[in-house]
C-alpha positions as CSV (number, residue, x, y, z in Angstrom):
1,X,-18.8,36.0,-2.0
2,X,-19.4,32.5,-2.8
3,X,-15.9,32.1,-4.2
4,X,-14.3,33.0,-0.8
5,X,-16.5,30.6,0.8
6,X,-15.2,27.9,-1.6
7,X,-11.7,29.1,-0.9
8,X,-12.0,29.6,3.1
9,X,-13.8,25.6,3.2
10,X,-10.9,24.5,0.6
11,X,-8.4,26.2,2.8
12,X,-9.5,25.3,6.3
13,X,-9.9,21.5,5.0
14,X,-6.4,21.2,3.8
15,X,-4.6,22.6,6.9
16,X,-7.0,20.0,8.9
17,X,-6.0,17.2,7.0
18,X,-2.6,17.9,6.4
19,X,-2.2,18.5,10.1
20,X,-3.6,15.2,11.0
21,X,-2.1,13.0,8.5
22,X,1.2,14.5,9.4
23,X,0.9,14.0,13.0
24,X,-0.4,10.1,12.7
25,X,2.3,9.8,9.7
26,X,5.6,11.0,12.1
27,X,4.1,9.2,14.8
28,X,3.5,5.6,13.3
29,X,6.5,6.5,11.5
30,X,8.8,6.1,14.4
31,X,7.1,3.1,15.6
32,X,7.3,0.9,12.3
33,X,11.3,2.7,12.3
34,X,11.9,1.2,15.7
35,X,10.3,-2.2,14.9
36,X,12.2,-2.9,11.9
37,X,15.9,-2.1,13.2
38,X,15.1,-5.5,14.8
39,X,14.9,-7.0,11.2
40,X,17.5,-6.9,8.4
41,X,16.7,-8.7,4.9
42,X,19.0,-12.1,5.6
43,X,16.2,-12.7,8.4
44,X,13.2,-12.0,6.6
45,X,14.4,-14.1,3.9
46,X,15.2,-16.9,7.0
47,X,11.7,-16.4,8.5
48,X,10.1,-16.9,4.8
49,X,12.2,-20.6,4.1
50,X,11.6,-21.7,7.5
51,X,7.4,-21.3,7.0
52,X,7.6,-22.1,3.4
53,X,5.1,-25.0,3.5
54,X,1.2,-24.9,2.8
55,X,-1.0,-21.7,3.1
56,X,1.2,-20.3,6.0
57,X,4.0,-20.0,3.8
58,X,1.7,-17.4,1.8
59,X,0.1,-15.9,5.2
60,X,3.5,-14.9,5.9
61,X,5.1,-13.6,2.7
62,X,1.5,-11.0,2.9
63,X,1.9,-10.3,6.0
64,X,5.4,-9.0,6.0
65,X,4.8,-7.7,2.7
66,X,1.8,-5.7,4.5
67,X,4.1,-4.7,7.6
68,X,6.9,-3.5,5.4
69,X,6.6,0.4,4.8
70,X,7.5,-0.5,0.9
71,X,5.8,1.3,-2.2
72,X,5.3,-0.5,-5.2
73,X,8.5,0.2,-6.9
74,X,10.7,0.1,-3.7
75,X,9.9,-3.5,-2.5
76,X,11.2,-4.9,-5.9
77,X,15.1,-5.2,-4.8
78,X,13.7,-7.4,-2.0
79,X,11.7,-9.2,-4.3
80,X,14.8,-9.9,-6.4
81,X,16.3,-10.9,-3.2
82,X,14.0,-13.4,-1.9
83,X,13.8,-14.9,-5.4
84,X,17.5,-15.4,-5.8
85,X,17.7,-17.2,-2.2
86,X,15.5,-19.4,-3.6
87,X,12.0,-18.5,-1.4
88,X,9.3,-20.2,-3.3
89,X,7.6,-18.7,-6.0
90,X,4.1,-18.4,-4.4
91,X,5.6,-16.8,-1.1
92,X,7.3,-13.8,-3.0
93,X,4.1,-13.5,-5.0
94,X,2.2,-13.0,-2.2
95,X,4.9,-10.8,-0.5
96,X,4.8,-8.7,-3.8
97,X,0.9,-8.0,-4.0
98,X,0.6,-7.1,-0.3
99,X,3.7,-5.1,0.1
100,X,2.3,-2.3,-2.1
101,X,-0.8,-2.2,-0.6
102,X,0.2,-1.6,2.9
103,X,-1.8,-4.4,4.2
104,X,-0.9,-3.9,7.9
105,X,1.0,-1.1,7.5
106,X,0.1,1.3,10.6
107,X,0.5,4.2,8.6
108,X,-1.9,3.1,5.5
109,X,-4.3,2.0,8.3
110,X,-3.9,5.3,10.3
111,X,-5.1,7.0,7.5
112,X,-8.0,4.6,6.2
113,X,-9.3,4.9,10.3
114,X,-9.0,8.5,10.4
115,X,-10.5,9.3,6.9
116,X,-13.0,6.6,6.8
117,X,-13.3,4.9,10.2
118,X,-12.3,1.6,11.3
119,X,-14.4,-0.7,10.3
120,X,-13.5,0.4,6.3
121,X,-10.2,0.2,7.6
122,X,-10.4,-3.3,8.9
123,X,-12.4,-4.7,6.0
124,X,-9.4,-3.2,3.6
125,X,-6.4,-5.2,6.1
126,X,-9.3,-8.6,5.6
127,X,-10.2,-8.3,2.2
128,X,-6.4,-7.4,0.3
129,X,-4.5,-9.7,2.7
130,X,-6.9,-12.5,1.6
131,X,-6.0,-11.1,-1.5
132,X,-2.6,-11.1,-1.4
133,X,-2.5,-14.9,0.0
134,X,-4.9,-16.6,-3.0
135,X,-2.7,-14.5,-5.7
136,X,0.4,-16.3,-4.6
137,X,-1.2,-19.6,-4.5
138,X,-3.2,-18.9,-7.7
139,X,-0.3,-17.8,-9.6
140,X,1.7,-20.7,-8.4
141,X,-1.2,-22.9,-9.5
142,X,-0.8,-21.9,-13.1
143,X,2.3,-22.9,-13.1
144,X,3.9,-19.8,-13.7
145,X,6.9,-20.4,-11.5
146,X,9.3,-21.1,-13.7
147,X,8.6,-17.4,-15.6
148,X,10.9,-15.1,-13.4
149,X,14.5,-14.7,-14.1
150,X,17.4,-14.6,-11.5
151,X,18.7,-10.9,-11.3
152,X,21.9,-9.3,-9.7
153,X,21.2,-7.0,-7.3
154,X,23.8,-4.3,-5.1
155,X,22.2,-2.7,-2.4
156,X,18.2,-2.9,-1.4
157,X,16.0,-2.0,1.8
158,X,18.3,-0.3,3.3
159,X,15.4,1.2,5.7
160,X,15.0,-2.1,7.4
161,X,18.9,-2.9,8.1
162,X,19.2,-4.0,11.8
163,X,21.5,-2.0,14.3
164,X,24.2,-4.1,16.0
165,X,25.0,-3.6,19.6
166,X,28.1,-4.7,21.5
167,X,28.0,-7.4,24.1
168,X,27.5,-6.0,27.9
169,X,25.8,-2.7,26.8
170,X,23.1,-1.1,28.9
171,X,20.0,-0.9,28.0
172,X,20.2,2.6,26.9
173,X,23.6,2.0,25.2
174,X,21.2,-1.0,23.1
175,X,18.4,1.3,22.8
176,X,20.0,5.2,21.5
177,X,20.9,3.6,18.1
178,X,17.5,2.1,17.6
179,X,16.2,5.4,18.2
180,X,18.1,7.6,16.7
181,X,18.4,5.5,13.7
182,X,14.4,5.5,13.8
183,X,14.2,9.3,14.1
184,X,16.4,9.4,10.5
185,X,14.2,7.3,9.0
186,X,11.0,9.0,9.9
187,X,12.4,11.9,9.3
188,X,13.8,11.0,5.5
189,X,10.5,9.2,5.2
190,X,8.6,12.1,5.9
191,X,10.7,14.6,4.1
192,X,10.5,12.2,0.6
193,X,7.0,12.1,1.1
194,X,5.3,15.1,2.4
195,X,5.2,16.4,-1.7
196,X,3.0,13.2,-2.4
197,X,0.9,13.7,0.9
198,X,0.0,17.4,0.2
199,X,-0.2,16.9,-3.2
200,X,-3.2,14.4,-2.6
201,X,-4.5,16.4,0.1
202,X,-4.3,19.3,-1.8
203,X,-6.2,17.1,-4.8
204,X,-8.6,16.0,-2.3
205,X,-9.6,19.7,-0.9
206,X,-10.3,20.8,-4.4
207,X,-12.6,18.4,-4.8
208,X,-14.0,18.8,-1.5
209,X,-14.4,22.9,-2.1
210,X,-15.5,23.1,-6.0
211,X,-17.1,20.0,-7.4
212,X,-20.8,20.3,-7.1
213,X,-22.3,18.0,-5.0
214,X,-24.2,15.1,-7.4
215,X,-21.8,15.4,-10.0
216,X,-19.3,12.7,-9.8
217,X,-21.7,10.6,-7.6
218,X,-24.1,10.8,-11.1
219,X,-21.0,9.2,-13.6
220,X,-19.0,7.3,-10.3
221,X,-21.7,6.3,-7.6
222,X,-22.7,2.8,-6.6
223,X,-25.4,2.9,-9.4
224,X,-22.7,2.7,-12.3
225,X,-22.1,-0.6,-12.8
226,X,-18.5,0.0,-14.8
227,X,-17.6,2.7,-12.1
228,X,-15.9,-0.1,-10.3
229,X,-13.9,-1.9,-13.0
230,X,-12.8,1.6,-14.6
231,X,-11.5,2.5,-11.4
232,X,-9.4,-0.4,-11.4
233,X,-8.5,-0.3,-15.4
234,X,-7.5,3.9,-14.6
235,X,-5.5,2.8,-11.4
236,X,-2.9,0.4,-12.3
237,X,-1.0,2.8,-14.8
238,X,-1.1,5.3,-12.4
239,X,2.2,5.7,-9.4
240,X,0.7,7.6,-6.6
241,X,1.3,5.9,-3.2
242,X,-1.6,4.7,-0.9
243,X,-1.0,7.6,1.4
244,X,-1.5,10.1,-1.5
245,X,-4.8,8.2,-2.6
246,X,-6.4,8.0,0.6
247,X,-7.3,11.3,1.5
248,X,-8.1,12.0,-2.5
249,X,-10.8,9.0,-2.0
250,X,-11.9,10.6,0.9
251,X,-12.9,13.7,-0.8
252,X,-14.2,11.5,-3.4
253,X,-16.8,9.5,-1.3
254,X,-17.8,12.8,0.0
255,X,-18.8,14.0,-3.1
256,X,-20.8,10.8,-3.9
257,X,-18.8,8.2,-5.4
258,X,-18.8,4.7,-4.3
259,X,-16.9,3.4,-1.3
260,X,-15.9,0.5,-3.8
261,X,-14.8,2.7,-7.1
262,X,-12.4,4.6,-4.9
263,X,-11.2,1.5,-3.1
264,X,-10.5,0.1,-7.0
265,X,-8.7,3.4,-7.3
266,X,-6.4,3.0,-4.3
267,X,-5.9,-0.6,-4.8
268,X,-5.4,-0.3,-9.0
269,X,-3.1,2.2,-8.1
270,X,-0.9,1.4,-5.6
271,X,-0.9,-2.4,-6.8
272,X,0.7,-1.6,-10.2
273,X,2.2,1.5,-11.9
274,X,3.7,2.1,-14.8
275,X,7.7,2.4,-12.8
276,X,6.8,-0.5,-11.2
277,X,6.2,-2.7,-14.8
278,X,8.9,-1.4,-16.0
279,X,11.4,-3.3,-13.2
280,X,9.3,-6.5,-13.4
281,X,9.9,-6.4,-17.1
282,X,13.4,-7.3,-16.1
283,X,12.4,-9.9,-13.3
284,X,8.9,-11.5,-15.3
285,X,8.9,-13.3,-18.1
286,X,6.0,-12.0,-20.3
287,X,3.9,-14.6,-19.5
288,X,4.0,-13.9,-16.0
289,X,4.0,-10.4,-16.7
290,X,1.0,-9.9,-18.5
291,X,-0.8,-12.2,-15.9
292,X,0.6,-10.2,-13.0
293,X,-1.2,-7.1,-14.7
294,X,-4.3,-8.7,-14.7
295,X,-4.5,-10.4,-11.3
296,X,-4.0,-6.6,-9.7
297,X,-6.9,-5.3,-12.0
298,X,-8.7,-8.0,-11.4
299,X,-8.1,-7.7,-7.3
300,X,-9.3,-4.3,-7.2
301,X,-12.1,-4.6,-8.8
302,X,-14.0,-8.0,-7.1
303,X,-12.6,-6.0,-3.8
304,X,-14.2,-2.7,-5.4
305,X,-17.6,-4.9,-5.7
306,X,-17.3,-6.4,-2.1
307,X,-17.0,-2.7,-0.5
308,X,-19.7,-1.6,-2.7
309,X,-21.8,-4.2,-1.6
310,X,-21.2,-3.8,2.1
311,X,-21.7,-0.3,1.8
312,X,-25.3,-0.8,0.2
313,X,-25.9,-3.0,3.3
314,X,-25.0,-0.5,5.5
315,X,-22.0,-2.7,7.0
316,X,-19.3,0.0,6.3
């Protein structure tokens, strides 16, 4: 009897979560789909030389980095982009660490809100948008600028091209492309990644249903001082999107294991993966390469710390 139990709780929590992710997933979806018909790449790459100067020049390549629904692999061809216009160096950096991470993305922080509440949520926009600004300056301090290489590139975000509307149209006539072309991409969004989203869920309601209560919490809880940093060292290789982690972390923290060694986890992991290297291979110099590595392993874990930390102090 305790079996069906186990499998009733397993089943009734992956319907629920599945349900709610996909609802908040389609809606913010549509939203970040209408938004960014306004935006095609020559204008991103305009707003970046524009605000190129000082720490705002930073502030801005994380925070359209964090806006842009990019994973890790997919926001490469607009790296490449914004490199061979000629952005500077520390700019792209920061748009590169942020972009992955979902910074302000509303569907990254729908999911953090509704799994772990808003103020985890807001400390994870504070903390990896801090993050992402002080990696571009830092990297650019170390003078590693001059360790990327210029590459062709055909094609590219083709999610955020903007729609074009003819002189004297009505505002309908302006606004049924936006919105159609925002259903499509929701909808091909959704469809490309409803296999990563249950496949976490699915993860996470294992977890939730089977593994004792105690037992990862006794290896993975806030009292293991390595949890944190072999969160990080076990994320980075890994390619599962930070809508796939989040609900496995949630699962996670419920059976004990630190706020901060699943925030390595999500962080480790959707800041590097092993697709990812491969295309900065052709775009880093090794130099630049190897540091890259360690500047994401290193973010997660001081980030994994801080969480841990704030957690302990009942802040989170």
């Amino acid at each position: 009897m305790e079996i069906m139990d186990k499998l009733a709780e397993t089943g009734y929590w992956f319907v629920y979560i599945s349900l709610e992710l996909t609802i908040l997933f389609l809606v913010i979806s549509f939203i970040i789909g209408v938004i960014t018909t306004y935006f095609s790449p020559q204008r991103i790459k305009g707003a970046l030389e524009k605000r190129s100067k000082g720490p705002l020049g930073n502030a801005l390549g994380a925070t359209l980095g964090g806006l842009l629904p990019f994973c890790s692999c997919s926001s490469i061809p607009v790296l490449i982009g914004l490199i061979n216009v000629g952005v500077p160096f520390r700019i792209a950096m920061s748009f590169l660490v942020a972009s992955p991470l979902g910074v302000f993305n509303p569907v990254v922080i729908s999911l953090f809100s509704a799994l772990f509440g808003l103020r985890v949520a807001l400390a994870y926009i504070v903390t990896t948008f801090i993050a992402a600004v002080l990696a571009g300056m830092v990297l650019n301090w170390l003078g590693l600028a001059d360790q990327t290489r210029k590459v062709a590139v055909t094609g590219g975000a083709e999610n955020i091209d903007a729609i074009v509307v003819a002189e004297g149209a009505t505002r309908w006539e302006r606004t049924k492309p936006r919105l159609s072309k925002s259903w499509r991409f929701t909808r091909d969004l959704y469809k490309r990644m409803l296999p990563f989203i249950l496949g976490g869920v699915a993860i996470g309601a294992f977890i939730h249903g089977f593994v004792p209560e105690g037992f990862l919490a006794q290896y993975a809880g806030q009292a293991n001082p390595f949890a944190v940093p072999l969160a990080a060292a076990v994320g980075v290789p890994m390619y599962i999107r930070t809508s796939t982690l989040i609900p496995i972390a949630s699962a996670l923290v419920e059976k004990g294991v630190g706020l901060g060694t699943v925030m390595a986890l999500i962080i480790g992991g959707a800041g590097a993966s092993i697709p990812e290297l491969g295309l900065l291979s052709g775009i880093f110099k090794r130099k630049l390469f190897i540091t890259y590595i360690i500047t994401i392993f290193l973010i997660a874990t001081i980030i994994g710390l801080l969480f841990n930390f704030l957690a302990g102090q009942q802040w989170l």
